[in-house]
PyMOL Python script that loads the backbone (N, CA, C, O; Angstrom):
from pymol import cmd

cmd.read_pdbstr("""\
ATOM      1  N   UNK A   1     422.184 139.507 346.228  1.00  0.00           N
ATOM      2  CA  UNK A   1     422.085 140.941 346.097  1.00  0.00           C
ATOM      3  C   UNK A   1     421.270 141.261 344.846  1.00  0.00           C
ATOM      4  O   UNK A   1     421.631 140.905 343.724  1.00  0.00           O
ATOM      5  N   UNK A   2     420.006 142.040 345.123  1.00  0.00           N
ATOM      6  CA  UNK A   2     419.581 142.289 344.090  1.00  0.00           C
ATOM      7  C   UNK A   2     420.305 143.763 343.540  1.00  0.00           C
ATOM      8  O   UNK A   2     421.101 144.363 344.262  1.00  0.00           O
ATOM      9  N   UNK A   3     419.869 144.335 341.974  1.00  0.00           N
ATOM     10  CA  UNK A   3     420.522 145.083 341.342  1.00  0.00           C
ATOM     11  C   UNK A   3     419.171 145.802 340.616  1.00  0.00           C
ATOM     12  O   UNK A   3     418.332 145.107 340.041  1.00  0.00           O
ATOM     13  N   UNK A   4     419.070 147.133 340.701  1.00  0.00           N
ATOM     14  CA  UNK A   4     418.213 147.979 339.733  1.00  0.00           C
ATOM     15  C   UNK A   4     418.959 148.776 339.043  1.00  0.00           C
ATOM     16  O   UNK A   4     419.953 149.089 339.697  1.00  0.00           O
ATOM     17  N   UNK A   5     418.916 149.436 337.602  1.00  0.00           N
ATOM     18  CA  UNK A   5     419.502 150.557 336.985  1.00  0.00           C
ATOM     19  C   UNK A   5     418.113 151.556 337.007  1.00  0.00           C
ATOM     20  O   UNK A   5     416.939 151.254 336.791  1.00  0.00           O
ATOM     21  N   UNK A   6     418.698 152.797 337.337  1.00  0.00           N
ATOM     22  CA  UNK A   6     417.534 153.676 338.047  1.00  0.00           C
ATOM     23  C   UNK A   6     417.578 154.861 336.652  1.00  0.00           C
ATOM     24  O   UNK A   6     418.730 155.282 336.551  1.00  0.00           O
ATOM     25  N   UNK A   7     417.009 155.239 336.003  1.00  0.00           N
ATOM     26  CA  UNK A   7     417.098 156.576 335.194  1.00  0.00           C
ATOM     27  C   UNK A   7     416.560 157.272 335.704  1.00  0.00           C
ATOM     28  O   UNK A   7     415.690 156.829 336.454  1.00  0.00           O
ATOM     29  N   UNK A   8     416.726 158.636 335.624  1.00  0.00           N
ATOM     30  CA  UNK A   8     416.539 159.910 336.345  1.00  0.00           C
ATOM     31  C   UNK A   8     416.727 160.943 335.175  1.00  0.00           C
ATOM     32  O   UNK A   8     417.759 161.340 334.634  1.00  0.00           O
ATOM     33  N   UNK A   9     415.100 161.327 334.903  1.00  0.00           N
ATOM     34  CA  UNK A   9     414.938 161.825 333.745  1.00  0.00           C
ATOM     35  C   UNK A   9     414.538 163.309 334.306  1.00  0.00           C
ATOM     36  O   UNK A   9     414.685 163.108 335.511  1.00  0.00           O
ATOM     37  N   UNK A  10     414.209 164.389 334.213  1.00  0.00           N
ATOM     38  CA  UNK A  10     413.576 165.989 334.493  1.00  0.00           C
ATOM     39  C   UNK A  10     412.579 165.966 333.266  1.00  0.00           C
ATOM     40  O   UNK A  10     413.130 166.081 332.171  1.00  0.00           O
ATOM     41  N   UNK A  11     411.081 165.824 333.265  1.00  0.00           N
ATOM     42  CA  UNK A  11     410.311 165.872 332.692  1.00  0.00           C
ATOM     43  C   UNK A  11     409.457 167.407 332.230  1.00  0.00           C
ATOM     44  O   UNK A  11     409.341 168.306 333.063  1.00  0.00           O
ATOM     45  N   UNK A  12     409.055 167.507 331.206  1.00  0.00           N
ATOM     46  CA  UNK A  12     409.062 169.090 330.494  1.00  0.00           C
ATOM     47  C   UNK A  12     408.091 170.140 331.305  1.00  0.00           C
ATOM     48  O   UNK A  12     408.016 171.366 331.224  1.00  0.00           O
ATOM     49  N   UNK A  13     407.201 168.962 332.317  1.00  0.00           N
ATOM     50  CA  UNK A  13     406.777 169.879 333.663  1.00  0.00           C
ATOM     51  C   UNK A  13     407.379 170.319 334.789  1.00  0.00           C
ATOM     52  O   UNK A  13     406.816 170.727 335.805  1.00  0.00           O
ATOM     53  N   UNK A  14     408.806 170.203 334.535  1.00  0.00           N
ATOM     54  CA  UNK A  14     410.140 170.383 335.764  1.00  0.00           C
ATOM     55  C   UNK A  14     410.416 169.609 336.802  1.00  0.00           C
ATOM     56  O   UNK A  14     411.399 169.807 337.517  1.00  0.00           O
ATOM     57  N   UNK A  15     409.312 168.358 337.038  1.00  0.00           N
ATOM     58  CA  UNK A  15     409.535 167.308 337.597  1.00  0.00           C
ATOM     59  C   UNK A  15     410.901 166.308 337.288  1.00  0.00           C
ATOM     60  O   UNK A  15     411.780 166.231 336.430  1.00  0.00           O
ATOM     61  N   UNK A  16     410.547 165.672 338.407  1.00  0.00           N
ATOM     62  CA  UNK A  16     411.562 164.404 337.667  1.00  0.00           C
ATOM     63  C   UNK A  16     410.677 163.196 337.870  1.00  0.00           C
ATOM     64  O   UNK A  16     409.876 162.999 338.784  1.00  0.00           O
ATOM     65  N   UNK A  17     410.933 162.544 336.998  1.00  0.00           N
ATOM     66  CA  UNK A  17     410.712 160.664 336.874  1.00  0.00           C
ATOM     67  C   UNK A  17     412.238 159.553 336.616  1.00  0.00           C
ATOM     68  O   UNK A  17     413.316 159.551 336.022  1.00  0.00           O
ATOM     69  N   UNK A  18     411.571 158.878 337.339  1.00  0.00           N
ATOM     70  CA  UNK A  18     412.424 157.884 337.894  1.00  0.00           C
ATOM     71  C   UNK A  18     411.886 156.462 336.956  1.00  0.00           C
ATOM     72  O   UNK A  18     410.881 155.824 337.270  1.00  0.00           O
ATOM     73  N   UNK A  19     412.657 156.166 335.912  1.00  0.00           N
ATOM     74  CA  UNK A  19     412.550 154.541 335.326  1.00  0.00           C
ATOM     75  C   UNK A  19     413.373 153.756 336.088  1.00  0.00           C
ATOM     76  O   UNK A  19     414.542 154.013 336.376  1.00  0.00           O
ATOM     77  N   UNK A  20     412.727 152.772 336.415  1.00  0.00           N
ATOM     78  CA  UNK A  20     413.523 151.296 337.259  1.00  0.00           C
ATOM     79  C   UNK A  20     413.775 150.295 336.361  1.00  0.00           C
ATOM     80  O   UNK A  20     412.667 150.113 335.857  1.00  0.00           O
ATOM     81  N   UNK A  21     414.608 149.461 335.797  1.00  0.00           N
ATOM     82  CA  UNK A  21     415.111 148.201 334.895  1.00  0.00           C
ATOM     83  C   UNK A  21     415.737 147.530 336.300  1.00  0.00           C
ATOM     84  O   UNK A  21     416.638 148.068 336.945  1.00  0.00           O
ATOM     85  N   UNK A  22     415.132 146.326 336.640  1.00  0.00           N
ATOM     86  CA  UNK A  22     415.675 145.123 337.280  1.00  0.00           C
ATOM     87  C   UNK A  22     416.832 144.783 336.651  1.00  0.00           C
ATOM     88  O   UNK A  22     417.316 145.375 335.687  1.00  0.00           O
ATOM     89  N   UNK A  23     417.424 143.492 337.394  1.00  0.00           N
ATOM     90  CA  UNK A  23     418.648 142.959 337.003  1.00  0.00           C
ATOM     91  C   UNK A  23     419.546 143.585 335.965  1.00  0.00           C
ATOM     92  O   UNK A  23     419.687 142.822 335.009  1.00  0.00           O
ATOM     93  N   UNK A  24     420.090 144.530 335.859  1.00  0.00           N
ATOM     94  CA  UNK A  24     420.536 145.542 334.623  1.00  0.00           C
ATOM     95  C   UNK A  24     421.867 144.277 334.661  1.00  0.00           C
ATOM     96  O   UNK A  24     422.121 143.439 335.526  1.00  0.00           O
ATOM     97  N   UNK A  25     422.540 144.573 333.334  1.00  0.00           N
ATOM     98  CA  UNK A  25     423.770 143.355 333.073  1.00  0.00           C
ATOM     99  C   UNK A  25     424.939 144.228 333.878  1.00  0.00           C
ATOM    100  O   UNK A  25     424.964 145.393 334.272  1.00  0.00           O
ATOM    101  N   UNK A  26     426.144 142.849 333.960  1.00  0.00           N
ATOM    102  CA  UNK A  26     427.191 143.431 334.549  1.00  0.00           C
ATOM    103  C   UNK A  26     427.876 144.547 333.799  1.00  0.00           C
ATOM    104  O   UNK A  26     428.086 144.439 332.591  1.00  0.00           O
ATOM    105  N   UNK A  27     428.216 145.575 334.457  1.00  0.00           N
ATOM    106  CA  UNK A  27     429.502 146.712 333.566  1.00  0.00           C
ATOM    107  C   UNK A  27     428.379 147.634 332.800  1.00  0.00           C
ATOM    108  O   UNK A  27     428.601 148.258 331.763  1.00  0.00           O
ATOM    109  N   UNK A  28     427.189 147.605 333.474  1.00  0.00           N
ATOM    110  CA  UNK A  28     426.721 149.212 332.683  1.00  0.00           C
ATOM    111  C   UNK A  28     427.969 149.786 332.616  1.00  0.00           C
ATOM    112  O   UNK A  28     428.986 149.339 333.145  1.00  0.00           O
ATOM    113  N   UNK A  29     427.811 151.387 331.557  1.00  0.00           N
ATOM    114  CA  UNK A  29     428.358 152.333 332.166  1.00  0.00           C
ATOM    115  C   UNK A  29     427.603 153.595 331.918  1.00  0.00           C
ATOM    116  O   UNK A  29     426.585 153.489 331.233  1.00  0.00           O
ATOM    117  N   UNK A  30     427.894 154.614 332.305  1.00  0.00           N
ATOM    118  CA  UNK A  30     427.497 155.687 332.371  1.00  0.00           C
ATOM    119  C   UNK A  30     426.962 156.252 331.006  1.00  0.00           C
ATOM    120  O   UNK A  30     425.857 156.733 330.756  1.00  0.00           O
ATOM    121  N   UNK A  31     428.185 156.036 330.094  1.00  0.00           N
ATOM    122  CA  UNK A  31     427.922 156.415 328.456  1.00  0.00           C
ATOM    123  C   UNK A  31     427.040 155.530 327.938  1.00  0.00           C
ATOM    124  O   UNK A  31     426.233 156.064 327.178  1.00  0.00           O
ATOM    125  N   UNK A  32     426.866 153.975 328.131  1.00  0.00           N
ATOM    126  CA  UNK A  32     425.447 153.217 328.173  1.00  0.00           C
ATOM    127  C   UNK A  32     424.638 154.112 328.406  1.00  0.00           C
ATOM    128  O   UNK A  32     424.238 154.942 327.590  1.00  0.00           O
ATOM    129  N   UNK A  33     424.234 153.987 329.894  1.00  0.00           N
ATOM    130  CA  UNK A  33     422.792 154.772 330.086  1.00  0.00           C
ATOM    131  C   UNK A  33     422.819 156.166 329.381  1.00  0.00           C
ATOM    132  O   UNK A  33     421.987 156.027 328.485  1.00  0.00           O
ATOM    133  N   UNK A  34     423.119 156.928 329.329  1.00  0.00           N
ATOM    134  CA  UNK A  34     423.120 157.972 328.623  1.00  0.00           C
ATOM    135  C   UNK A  34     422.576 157.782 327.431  1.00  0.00           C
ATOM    136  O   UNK A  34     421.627 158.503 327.123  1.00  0.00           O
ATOM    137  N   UNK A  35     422.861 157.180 326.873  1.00  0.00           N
ATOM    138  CA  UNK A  35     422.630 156.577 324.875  1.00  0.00           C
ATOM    139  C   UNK A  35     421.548 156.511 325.229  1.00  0.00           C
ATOM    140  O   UNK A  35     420.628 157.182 324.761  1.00  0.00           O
ATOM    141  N   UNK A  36     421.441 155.584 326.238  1.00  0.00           N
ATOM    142  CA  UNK A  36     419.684 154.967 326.074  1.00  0.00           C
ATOM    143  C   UNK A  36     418.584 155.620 326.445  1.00  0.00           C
ATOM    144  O   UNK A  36     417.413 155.527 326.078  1.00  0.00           O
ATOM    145  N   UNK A  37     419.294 156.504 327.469  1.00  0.00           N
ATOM    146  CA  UNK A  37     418.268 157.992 327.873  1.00  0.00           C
ATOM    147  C   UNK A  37     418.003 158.798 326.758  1.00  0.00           C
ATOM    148  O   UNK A  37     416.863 158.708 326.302  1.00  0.00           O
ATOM    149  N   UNK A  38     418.706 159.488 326.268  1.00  0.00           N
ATOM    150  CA  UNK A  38     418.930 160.166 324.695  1.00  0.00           C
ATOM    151  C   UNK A  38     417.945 159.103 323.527  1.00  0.00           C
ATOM    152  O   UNK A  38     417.404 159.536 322.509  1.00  0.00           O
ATOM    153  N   UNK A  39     417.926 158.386 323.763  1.00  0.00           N
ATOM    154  CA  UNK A  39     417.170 157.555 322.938  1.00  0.00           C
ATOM    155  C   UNK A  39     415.372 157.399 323.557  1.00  0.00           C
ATOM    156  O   UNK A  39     414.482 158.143 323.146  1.00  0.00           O
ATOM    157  N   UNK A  40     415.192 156.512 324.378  1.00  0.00           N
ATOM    158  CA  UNK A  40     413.844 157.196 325.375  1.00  0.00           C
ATOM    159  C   UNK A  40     413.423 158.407 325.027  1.00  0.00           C
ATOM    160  O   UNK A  40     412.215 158.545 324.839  1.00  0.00           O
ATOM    161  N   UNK A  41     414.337 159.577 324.860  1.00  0.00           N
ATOM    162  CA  UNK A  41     413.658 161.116 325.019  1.00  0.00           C
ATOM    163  C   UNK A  41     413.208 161.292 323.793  1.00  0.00           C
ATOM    164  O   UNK A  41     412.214 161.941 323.464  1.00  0.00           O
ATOM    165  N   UNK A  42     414.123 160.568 322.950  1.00  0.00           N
ATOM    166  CA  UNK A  42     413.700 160.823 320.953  1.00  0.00           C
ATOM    167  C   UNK A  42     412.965 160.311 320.913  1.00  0.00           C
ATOM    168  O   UNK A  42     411.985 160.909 320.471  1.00  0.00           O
ATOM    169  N   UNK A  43     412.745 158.840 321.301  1.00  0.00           N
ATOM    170  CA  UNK A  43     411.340 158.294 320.864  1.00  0.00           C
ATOM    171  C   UNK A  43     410.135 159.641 321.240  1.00  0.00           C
ATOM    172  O   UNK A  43     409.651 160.524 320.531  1.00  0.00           O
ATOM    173  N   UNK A  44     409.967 159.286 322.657  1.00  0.00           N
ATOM    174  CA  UNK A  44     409.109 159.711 323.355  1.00  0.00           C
ATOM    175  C   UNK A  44     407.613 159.069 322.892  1.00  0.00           C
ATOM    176  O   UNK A  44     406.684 159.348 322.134  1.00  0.00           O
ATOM    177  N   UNK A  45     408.060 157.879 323.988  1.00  0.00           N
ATOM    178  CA  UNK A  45     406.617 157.395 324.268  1.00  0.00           C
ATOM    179  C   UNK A  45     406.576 156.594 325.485  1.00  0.00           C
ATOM    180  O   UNK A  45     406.345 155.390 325.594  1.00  0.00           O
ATOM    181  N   UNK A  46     406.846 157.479 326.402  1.00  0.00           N
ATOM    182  CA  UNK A  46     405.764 157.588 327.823  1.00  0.00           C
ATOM    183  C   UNK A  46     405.239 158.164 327.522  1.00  0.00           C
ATOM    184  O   UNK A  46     405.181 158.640 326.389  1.00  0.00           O
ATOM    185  N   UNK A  47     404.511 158.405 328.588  1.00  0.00           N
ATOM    186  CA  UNK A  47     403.168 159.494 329.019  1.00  0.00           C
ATOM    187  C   UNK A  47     403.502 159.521 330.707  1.00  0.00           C
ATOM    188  O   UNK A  47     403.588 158.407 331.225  1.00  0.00           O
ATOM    189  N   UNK A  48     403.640 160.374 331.344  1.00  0.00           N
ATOM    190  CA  UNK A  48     404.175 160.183 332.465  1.00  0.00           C
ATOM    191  C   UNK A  48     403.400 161.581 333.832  1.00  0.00           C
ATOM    192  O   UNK A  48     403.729 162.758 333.681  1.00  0.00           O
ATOM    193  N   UNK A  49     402.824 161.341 334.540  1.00  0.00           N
ATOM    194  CA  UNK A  49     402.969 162.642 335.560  1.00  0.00           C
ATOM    195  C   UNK A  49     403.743 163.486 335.149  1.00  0.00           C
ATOM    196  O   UNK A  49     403.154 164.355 334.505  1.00  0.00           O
ATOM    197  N   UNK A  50     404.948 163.649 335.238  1.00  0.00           N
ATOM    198  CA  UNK A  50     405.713 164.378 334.651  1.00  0.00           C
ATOM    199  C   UNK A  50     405.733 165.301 333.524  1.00  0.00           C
ATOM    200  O   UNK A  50     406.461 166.277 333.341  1.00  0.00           O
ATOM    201  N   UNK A  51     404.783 164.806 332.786  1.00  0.00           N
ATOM    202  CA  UNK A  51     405.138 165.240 331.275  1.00  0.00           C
ATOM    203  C   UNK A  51     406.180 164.559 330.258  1.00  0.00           C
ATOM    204  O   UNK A  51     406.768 163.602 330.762  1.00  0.00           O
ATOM    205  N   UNK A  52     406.435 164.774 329.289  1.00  0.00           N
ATOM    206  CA  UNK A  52     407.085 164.289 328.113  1.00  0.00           C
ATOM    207  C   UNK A  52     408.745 164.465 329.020  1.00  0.00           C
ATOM    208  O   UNK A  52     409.025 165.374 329.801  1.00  0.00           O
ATOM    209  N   UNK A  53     409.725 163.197 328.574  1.00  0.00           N
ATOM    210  CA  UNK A  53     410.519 162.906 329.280  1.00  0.00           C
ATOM    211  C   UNK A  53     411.513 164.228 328.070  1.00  0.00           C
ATOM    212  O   UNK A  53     411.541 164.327 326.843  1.00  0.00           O
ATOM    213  N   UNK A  54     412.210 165.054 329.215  1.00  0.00           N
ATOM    214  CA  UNK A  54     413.139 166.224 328.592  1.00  0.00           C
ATOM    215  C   UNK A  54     414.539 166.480 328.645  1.00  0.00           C
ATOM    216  O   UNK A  54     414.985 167.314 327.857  1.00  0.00           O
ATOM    217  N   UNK A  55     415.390 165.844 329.524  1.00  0.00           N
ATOM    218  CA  UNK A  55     416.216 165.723 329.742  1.00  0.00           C
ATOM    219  C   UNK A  55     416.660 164.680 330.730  1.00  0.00           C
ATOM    220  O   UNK A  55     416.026 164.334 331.727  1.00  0.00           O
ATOM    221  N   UNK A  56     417.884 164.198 330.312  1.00  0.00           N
ATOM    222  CA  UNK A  56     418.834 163.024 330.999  1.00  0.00           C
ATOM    223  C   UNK A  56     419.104 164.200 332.625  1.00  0.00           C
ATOM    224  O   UNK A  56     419.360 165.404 332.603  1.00  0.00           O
ATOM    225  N   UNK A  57     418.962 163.483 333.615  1.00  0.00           N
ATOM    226  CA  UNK A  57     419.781 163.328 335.166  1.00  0.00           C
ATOM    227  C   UNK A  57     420.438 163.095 335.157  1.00  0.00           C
ATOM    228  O   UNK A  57     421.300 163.813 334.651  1.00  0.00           O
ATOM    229  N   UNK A  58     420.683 162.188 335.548  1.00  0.00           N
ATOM    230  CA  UNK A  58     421.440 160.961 336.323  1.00  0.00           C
ATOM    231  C   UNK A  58     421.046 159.553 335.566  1.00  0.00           C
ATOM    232  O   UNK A  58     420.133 159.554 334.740  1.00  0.00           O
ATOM    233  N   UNK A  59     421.646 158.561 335.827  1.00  0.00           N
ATOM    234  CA  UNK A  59     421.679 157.193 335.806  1.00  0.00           C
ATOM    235  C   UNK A  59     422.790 156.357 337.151  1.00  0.00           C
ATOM    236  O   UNK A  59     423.993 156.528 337.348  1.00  0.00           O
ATOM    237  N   UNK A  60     422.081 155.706 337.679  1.00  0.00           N
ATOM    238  CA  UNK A  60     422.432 154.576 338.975  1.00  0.00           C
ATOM    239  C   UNK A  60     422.015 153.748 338.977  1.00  0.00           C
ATOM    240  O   UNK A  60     421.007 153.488 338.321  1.00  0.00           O
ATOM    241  N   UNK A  61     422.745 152.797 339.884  1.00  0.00           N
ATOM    242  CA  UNK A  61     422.448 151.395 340.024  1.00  0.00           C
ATOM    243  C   UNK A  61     422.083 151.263 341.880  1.00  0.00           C
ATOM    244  O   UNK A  61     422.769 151.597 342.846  1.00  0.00           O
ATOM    245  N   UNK A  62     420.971 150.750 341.811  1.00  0.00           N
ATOM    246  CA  UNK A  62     420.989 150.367 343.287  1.00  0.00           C
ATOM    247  C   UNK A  62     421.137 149.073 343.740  1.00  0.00           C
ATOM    248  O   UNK A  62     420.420 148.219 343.220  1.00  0.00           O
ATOM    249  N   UNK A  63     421.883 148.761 344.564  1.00  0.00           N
ATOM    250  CA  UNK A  63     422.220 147.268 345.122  1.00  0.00           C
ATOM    251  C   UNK A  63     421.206 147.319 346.396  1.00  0.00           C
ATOM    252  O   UNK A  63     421.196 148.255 347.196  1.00  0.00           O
ATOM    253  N   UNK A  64     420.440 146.295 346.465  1.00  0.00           N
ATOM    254  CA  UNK A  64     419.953 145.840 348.005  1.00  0.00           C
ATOM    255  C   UNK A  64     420.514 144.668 348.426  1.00  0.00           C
ATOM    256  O   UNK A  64     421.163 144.093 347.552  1.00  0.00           O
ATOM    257  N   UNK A  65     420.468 144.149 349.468  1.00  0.00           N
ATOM    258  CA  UNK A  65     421.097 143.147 350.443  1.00  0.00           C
ATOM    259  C   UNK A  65     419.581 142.522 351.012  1.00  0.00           C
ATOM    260  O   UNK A  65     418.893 143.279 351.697  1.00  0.00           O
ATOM    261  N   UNK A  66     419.110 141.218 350.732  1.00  0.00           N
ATOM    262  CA  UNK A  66     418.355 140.573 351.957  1.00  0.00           C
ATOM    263  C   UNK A  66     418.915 139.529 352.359  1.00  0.00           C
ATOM    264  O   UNK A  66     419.678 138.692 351.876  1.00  0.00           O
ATOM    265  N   UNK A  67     418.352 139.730 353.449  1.00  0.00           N
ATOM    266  CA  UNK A  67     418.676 138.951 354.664  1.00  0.00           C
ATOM    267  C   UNK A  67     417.145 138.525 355.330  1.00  0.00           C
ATOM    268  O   UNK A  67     416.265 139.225 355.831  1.00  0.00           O
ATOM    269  N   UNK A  68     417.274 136.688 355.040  1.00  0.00           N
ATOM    270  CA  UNK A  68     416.003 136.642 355.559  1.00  0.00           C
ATOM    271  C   UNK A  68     416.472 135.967 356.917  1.00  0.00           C
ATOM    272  O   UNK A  68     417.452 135.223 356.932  1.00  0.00           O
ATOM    273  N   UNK A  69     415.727 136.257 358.069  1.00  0.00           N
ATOM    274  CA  UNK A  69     415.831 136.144 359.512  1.00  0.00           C
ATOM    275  C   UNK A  69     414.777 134.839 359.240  1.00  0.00           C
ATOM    276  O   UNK A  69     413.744 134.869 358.573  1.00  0.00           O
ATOM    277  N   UNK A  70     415.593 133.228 360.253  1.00  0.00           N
ATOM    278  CA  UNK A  70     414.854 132.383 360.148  1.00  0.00           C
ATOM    279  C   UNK A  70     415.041 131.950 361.773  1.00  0.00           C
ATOM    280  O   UNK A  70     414.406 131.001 362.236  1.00  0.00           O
TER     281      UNK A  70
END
""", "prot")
cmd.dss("prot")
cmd.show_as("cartoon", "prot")
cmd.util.cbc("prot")
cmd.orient("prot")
């Protein structure tokens, strides 16, 4: 099973952007990502479609399943 931690940022053009981190460790939690979003936004250094990253979303994890057919 693979694993992504997804950030879900609203960028200062009212968009949203989506950061992907592979294999994120076991037991994120919510107050994790958060910190680290809050942190991303202070830096601020993307450059993004979006515009300058402005506020925290969301944060998730997506699980996929393959299955290779032999």
């Amino acid at each position: 099973m693979d694993k992504v931690l997804e950030l879900v940022f609203k960028g200062s053009l009212g968009s949203k952007k989506v950061i992907k981190i592979n294999a994120p460790k076991d037991g994120v939690t919510k107050a994790d990502a958060l910190k680290s979003m809050a942190a991303l936004i202070a830096a601020n250094i993307f450059d993004t479609a979006a515009g300058d990253l402005a506020e925290a979303v969301e944060a998730r994890v997506r699980t996929t399943d393959l299955d290779i057919l032999e």
